[in-house]
C-alpha positions as YAML, in Angstrom:
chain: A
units: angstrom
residues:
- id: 1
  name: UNK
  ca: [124.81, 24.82, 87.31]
- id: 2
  name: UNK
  ca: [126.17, 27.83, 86.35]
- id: 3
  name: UNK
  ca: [127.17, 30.82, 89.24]
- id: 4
  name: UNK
  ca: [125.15, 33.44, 89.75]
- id: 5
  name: UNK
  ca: [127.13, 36.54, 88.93]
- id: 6
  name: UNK
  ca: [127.07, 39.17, 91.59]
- id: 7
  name: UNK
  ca: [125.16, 41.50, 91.30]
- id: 8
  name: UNK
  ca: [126.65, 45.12, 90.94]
- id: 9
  name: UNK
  ca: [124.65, 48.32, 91.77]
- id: 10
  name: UNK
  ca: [125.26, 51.04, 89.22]
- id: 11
  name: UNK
  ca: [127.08, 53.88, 90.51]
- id: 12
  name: UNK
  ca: [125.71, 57.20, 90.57]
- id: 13
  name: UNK
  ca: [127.88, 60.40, 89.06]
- id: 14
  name: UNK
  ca: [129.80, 61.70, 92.02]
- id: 15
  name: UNK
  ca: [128.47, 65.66, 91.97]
- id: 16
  name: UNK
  ca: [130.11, 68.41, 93.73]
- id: 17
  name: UNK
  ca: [128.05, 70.43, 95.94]
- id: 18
  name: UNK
  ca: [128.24, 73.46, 93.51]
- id: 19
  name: UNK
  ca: [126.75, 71.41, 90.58]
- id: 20
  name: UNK
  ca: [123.85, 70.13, 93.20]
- id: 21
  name: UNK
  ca: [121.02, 71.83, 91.68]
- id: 22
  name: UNK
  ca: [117.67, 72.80, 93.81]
- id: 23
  name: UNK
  ca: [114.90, 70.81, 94.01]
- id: 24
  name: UNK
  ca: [112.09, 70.55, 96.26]
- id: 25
  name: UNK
  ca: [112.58, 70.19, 99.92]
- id: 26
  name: UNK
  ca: [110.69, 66.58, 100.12]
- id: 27
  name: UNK
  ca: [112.21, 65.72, 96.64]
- id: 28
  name: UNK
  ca: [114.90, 62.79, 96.84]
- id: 29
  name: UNK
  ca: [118.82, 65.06, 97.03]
- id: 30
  name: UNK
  ca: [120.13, 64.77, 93.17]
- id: 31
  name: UNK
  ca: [123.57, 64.09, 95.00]
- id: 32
  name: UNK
  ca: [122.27, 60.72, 95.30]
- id: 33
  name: UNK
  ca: [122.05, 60.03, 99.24]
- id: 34
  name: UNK
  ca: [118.69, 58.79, 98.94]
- id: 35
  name: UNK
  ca: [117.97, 61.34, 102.14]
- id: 36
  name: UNK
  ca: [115.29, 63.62, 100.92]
- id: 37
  name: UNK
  ca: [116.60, 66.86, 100.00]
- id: 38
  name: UNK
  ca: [115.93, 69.29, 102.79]
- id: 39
  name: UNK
  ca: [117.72, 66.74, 105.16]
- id: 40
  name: UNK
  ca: [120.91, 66.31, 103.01]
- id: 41
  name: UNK
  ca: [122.49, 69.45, 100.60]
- id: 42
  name: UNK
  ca: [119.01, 71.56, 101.27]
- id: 43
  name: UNK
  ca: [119.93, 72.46, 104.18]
- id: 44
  name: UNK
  ca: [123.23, 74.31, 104.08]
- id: 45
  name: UNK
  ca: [121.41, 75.74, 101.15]
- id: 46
  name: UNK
  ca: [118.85, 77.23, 103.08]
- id: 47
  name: UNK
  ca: [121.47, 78.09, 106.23]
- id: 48
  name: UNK
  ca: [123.48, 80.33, 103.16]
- id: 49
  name: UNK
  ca: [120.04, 81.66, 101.97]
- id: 50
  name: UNK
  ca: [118.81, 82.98, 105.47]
- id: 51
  name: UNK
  ca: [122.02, 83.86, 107.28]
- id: 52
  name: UNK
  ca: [122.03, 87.60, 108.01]
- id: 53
  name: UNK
  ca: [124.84, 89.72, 106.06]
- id: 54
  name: UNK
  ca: [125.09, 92.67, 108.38]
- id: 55
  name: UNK
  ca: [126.38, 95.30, 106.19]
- id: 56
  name: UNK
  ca: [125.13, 94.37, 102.66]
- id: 57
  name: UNK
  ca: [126.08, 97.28, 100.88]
- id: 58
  name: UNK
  ca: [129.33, 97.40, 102.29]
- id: 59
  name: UNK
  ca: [131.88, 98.07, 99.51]
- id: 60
  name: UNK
  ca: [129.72, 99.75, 97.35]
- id: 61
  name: UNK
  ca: [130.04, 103.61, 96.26]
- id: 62
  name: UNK
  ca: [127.84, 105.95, 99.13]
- id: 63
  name: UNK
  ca: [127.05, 102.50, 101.62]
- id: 64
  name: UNK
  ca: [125.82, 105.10, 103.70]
- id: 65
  name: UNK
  ca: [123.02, 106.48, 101.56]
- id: 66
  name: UNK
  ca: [122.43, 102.80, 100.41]
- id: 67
  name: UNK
  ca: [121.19, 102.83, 104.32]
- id: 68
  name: UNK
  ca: [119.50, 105.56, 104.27]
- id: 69
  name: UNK
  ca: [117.37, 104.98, 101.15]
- id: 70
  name: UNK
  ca: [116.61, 101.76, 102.41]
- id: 71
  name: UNK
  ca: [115.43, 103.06, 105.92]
- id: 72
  name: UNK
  ca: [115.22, 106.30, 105.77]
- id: 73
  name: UNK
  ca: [113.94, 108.14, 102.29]
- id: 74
  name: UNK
  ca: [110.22, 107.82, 101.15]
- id: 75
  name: UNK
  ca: [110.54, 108.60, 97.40]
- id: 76
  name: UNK
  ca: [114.63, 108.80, 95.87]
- id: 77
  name: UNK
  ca: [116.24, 107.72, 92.89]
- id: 78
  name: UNK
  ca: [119.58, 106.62, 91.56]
- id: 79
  name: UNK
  ca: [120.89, 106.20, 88.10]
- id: 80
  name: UNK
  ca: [123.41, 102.99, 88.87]
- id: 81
  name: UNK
  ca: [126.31, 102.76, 86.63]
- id: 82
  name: UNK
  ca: [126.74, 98.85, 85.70]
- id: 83
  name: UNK
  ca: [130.72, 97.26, 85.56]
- id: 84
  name: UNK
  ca: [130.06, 95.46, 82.46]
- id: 85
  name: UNK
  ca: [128.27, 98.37, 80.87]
- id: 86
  name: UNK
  ca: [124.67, 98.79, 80.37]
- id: 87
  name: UNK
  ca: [122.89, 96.16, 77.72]
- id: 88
  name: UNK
  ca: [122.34, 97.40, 74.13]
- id: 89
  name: UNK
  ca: [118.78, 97.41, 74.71]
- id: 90
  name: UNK
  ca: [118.60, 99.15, 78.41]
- id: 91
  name: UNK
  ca: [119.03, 102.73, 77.68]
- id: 92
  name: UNK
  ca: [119.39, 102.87, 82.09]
- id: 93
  name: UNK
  ca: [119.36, 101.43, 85.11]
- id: 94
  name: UNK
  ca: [117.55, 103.21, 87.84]
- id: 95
  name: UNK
  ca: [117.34, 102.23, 91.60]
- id: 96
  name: UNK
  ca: [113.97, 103.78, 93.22]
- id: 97
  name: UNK
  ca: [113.42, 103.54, 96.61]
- id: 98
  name: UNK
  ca: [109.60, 101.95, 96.15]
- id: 99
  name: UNK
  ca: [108.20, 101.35, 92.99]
- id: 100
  name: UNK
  ca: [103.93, 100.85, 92.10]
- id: 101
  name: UNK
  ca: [102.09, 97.91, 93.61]
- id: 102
  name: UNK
  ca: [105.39, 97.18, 95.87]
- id: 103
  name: UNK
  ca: [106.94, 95.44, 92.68]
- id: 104
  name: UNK
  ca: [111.00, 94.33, 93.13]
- id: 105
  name: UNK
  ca: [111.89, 95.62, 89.61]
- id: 106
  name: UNK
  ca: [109.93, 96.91, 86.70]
- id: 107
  name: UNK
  ca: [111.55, 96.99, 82.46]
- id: 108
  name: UNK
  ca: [109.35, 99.63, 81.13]
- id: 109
  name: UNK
  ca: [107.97, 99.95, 77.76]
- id: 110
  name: UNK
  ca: [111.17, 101.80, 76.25]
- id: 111
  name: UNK
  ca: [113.75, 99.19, 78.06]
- id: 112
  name: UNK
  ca: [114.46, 101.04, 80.89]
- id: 113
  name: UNK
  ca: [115.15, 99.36, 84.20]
- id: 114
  name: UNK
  ca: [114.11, 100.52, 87.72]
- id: 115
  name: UNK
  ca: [115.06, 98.59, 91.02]
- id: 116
  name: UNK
  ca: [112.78, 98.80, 93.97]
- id: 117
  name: UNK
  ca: [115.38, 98.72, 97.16]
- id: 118
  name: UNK
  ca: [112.91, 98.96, 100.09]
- id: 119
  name: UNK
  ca: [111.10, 95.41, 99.54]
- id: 120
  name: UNK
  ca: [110.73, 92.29, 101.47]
- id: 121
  name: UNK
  ca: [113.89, 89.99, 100.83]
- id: 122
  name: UNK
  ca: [113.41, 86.29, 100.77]
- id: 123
  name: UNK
  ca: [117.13, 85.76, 102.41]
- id: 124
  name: UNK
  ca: [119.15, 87.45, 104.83]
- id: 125
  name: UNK
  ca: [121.62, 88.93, 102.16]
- id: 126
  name: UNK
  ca: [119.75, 92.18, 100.56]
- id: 127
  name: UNK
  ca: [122.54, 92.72, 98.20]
- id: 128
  name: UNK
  ca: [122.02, 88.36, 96.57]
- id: 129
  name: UNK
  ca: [118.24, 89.42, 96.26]
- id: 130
  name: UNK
  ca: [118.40, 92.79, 94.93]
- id: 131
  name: UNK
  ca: [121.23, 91.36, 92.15]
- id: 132
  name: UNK
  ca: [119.11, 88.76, 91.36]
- id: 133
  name: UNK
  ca: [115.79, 90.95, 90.64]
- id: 134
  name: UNK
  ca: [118.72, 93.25, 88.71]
- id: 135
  name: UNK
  ca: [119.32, 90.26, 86.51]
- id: 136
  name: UNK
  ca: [115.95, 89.10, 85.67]
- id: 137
  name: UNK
  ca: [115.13, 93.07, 85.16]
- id: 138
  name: UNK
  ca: [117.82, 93.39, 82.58]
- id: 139
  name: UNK
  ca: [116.67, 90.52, 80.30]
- id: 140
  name: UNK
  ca: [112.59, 90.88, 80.97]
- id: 141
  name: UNK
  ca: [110.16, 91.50, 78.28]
- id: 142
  name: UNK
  ca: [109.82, 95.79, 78.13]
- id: 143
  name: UNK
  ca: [106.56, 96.59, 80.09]
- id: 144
  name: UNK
  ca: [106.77, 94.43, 82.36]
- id: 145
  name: UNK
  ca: [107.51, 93.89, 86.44]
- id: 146
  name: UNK
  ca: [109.58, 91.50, 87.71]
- id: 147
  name: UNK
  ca: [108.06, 89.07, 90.80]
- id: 148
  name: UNK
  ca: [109.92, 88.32, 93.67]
- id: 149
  name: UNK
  ca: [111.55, 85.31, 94.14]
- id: 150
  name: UNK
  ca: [114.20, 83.46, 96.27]
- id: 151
  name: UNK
  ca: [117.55, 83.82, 94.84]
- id: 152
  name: UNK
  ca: [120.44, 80.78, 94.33]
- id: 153
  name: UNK
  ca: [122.37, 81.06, 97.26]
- id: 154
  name: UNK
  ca: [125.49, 81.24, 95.47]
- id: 155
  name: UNK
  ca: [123.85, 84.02, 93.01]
- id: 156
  name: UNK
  ca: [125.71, 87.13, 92.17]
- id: 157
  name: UNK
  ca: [125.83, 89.96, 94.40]
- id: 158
  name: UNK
  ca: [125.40, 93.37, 93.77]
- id: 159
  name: UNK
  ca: [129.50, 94.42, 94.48]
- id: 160
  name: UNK
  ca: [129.74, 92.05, 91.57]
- id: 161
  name: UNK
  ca: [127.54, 93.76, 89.23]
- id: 162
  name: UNK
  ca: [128.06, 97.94, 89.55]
- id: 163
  name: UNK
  ca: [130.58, 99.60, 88.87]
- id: 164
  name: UNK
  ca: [132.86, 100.26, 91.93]
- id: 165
  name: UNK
  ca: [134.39, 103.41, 90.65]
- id: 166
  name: UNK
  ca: [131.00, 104.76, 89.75]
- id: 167
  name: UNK
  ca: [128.92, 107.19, 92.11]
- id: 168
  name: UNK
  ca: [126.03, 106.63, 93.96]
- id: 169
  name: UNK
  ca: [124.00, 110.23, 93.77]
- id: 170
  name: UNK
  ca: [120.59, 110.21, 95.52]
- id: 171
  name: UNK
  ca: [117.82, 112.47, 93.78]
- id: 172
  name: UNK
  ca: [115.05, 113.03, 96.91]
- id: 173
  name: UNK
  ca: [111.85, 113.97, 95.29]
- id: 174
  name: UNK
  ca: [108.65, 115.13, 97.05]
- id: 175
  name: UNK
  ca: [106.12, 112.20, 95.34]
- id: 176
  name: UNK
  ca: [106.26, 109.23, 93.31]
- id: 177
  name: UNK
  ca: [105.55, 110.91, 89.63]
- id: 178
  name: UNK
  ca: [108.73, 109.57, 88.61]
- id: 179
  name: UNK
  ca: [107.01, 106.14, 88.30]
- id: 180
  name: UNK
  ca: [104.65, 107.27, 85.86]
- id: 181
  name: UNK
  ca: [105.93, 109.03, 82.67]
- id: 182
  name: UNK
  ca: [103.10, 108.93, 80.77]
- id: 183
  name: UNK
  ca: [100.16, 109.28, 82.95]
- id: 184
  name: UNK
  ca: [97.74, 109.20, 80.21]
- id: 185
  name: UNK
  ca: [98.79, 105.83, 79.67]
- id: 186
  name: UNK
  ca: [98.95, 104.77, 83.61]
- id: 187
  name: UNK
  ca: [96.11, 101.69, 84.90]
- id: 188
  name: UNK
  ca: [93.69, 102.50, 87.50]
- id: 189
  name: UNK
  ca: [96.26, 100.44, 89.79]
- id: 190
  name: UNK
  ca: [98.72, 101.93, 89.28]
- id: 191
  name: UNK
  ca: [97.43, 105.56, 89.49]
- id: 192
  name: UNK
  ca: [95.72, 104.17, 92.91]
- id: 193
  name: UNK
  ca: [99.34, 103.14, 94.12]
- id: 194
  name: UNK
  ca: [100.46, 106.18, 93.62]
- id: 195
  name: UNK
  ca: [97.92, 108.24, 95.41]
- id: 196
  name: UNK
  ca: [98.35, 105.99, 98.69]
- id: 197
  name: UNK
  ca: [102.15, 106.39, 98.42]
- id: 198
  name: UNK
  ca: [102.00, 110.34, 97.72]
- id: 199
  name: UNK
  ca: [99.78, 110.59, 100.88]
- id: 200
  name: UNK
  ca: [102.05, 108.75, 103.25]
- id: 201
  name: UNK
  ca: [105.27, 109.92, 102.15]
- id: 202
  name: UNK
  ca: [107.03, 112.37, 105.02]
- id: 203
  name: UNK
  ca: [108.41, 115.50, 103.49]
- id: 204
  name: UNK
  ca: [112.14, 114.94, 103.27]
- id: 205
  name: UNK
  ca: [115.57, 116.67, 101.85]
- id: 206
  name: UNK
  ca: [119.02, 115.45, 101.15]
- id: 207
  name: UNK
  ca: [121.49, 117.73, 102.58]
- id: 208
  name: UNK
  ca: [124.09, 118.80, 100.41]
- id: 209
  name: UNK
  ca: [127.03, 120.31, 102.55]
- id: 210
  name: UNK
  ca: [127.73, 116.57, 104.51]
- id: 211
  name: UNK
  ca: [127.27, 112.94, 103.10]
- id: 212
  name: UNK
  ca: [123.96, 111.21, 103.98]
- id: 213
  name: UNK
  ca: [122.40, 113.55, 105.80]
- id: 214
  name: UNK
  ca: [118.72, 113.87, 105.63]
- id: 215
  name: UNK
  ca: [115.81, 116.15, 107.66]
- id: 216
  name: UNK
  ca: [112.36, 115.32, 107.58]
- id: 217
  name: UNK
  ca: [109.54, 117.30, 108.65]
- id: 218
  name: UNK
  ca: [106.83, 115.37, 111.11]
- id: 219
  name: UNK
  ca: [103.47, 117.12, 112.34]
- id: 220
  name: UNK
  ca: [105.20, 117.57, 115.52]
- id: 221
  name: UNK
  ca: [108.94, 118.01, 115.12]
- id: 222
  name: UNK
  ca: [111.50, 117.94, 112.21]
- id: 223
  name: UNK
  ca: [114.27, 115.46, 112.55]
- id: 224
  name: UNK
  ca: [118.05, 114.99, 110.93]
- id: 225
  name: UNK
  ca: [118.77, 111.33, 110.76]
- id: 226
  name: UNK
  ca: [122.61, 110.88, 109.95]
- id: 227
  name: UNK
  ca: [124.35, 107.43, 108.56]
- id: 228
  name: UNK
  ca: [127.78, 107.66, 109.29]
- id: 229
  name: UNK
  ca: [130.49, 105.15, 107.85]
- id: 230
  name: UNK
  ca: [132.81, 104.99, 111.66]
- id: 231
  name: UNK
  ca: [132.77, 101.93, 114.01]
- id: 232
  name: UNK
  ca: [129.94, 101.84, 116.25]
- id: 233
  name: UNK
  ca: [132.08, 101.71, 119.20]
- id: 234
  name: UNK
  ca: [134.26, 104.52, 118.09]
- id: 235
  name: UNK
  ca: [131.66, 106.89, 116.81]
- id: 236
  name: UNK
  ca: [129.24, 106.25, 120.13]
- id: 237
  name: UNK
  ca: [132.61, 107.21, 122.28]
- id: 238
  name: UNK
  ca: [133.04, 110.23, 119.86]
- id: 239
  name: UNK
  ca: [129.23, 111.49, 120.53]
- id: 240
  name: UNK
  ca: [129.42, 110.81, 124.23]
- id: 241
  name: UNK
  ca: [132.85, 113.46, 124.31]
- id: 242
  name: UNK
  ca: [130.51, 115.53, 122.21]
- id: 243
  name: UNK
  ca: [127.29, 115.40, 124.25]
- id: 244
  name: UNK
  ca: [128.93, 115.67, 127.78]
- id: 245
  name: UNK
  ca: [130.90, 119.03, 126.92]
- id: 246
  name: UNK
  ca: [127.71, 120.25, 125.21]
- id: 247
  name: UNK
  ca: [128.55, 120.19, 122.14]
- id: 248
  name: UNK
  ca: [126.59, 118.01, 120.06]
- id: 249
  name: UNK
  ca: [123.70, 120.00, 119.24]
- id: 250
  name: UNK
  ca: [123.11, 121.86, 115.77]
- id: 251
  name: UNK
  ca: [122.00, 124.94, 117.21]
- id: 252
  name: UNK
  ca: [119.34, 126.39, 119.53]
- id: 253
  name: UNK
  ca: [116.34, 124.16, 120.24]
- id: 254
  name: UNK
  ca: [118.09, 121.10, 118.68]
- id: 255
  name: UNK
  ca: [119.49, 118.14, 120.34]
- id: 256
  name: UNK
  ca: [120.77, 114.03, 119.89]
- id: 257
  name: UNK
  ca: [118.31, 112.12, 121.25]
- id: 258
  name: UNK
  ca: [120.10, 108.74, 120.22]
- id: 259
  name: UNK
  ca: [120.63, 106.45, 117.24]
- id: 260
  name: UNK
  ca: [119.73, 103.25, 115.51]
- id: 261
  name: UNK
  ca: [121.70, 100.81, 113.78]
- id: 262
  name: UNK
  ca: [120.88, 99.87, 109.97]
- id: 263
  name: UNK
  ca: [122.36, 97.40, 107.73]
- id: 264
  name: UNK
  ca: [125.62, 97.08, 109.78]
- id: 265
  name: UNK
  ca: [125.51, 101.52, 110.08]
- id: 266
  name: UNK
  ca: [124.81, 103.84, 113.11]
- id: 267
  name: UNK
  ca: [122.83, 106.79, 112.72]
- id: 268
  name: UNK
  ca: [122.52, 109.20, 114.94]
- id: 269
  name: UNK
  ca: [119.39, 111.15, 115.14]
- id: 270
  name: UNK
  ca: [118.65, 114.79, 115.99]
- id: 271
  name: UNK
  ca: [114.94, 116.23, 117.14]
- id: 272
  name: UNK
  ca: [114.19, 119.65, 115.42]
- id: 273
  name: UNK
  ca: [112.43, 122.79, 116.24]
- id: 274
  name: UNK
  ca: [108.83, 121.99, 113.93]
- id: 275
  name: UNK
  ca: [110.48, 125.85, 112.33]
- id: 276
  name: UNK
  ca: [113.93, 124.62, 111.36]
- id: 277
  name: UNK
  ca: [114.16, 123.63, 107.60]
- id: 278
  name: UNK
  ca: [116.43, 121.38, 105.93]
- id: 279
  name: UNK
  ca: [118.51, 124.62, 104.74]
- id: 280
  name: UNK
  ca: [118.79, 126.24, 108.36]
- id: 281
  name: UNK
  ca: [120.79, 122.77, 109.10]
- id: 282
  name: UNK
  ca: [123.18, 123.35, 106.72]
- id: 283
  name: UNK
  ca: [125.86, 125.05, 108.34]
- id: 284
  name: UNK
  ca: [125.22, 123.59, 111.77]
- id: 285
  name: UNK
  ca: [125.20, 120.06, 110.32]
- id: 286
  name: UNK
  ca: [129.11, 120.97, 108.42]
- id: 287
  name: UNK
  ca: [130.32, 122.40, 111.64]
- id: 288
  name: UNK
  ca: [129.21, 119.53, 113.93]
- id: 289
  name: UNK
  ca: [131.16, 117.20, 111.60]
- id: 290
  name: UNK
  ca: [133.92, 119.41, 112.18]
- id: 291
  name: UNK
  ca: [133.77, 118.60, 116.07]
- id: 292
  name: UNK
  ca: [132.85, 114.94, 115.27]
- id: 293
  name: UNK
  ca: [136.34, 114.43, 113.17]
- id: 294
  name: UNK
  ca: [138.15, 115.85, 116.19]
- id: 295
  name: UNK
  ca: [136.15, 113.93, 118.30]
- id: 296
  name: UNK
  ca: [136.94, 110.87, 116.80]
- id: 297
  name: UNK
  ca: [140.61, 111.07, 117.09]
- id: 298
  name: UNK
  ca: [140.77, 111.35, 120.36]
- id: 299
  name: UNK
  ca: [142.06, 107.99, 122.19]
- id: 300
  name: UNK
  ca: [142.02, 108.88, 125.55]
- id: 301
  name: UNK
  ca: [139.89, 106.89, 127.90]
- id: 302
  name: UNK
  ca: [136.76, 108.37, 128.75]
- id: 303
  name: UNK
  ca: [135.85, 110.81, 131.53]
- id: 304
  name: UNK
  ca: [133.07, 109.93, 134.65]
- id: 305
  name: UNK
  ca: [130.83, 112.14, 132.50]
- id: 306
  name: UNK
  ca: [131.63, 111.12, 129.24]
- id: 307
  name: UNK
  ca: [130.88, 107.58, 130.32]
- id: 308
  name: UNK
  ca: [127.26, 108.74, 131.64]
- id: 309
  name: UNK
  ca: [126.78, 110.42, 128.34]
- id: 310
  name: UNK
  ca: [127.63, 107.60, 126.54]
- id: 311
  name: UNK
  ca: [125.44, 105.40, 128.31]
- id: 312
  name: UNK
  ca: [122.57, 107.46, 127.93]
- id: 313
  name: UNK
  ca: [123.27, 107.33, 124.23]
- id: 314
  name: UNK
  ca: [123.15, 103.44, 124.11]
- id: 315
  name: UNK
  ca: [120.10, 103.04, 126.24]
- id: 316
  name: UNK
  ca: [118.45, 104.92, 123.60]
- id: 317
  name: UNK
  ca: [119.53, 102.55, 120.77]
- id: 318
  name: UNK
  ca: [117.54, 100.62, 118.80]
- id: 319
  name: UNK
  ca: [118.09, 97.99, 115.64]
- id: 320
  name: UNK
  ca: [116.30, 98.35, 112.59]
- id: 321
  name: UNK
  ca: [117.84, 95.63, 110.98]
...
């Protein structure tokens, strides 16, 4: 009788874990485990798709009003230079704080692009999403949105896509017209977006003698919300030196009543006589950052009061994101 041959199990293609592709999370892992996917190269994917990146804009031109127009800034927008140059058929690139029905991106009819920065984000890394929505924007059919989606977790970020020499120059407008430029030609939905979003947004202005700066007027006091670029710890021991020799005001009726954190950023925050305007700021605002740059170089340990101040300044921290 002849012997049975042994039997030999084909062998799969060995895969490396950047040519896994994504599949569903109940779906059998292509690597070839036989574990379903979720349980085997799933998961670090979804640990690298939801782990928080702290200061997402972080090497890009003006980080700080990257924060601010995330956060801060109802209607603003930004012509972004590209590093590769703009596409033959997208005459520009425009980031807008919000854009009509809450869309991510939008290619309009003559191939423009706009960018909507303050949506949801499906992973922790703003800068993977907003790249990715950049990309599909760039190649989508003119007049249309682009959805939301999650993005690959090893997708392109947006340091990798504009231009790091390029500026980053925030026009602050008082509505959203700049969404329609043919309102003639606008839907009903879109015209209704646009009401609700004039009608909530809080009168706000850009100041132009320090870097992102911005007052806003409420019903019941005016505010100046500041992103600055320094170390929290540095710039909270800087303000406390400030506050406790009485010195970090912007004038008469003003005064720091604390800051948040954004995005990796601290921002001090300023309440406001309801009769001070963005322009009575001005000066005040230049000559505090005077006092904060001297502030800031100081090394020596804090005084008793300094420390109180400081504390006081901490308790009334909060984190945005």
């Amino acid at each position: 009788m002849a012997k049975k041959r042994p039997q030999t199990r084909a062998t799969r293609p060995q895969l490396t874990d950047g040519e896994i592709p994504v599949v569903g999370a109940r779906e059998p892992c292509p690597c070839g485990s036989g574990r379903r996917y979720k349980a085997c190269h799933g998961r670090a994917a979804a640990h690298a798709v939801t782990e928080l990146v702290h200061r997402p804009f972080e090497g890009l031109p003006g980080e700080c009003d990257w924060v601010a127009l995330r956060e801060l800034v109802p209607a603003a927008t930004v012509e972004l230079p590209l590093k590769d140059g703009l596409p033959e058929d997208v005459p520009s690139v425009t980031l807008a704080t919000v854009l009509p029905m809450a869309w991510p991106a939008l290619r309009r009819d003559d191939g423009s692009v706009l960018l909507g920065l303050q949506n949801d984000t499906a992973s922790g890394d703003i800068s993977r999403d907003l790249a990715d929505t950049l990309q599909r924007a760039l190649t989508a059919e003119p007049g249309t949105p682009v959805q939301a989606r999650r993005a690959p977790a090893d997708g392109l970020r947006l340091q990798d896509l504009l231009d790091a020499e390029g500026t980053f120059e925030p026009v602050v407008h008082s509505g959203f017209e700049f969404w329609i430029p043919d309102t003639e030609n606008a839907t009903p939905e879109v015209t209704a977006s646009l009401e609700r979003a004039n009608a909530a947004a809080i009168p706000t202005v850009k100041l132009a003698g320090v870097d992102a700066a911005y007052w806003c007027e409420t019903p019941e006091k005016n505010h100046l919300r500041w992103v600055m670029p320094h170390p929290e710890e540095q710039l909270l021991d800087a303000l406390a030196r400030l506050h406790a020799a009485g010195r970090s005001s912007l004038g008469e009726g003003t005064r720091l009543v604390g800051s948040f954190r954004a995005h990796g950023l601290t921002v001090p925050v300023w309440d406001l006589p309801s009769g001070v305007g963005a322009d009575d700021v001005e000066k005040p605002a230049a000559e505090f950052a005077e006092r904060l740059a001297a502030a800031l170089a100081s090394d020596a340990p804090l005084t008793p009061e300094e420390r109180r101040a400081r504390g006081g300044l901490t308790n009334r921290q909060v984190t945005l994101s």
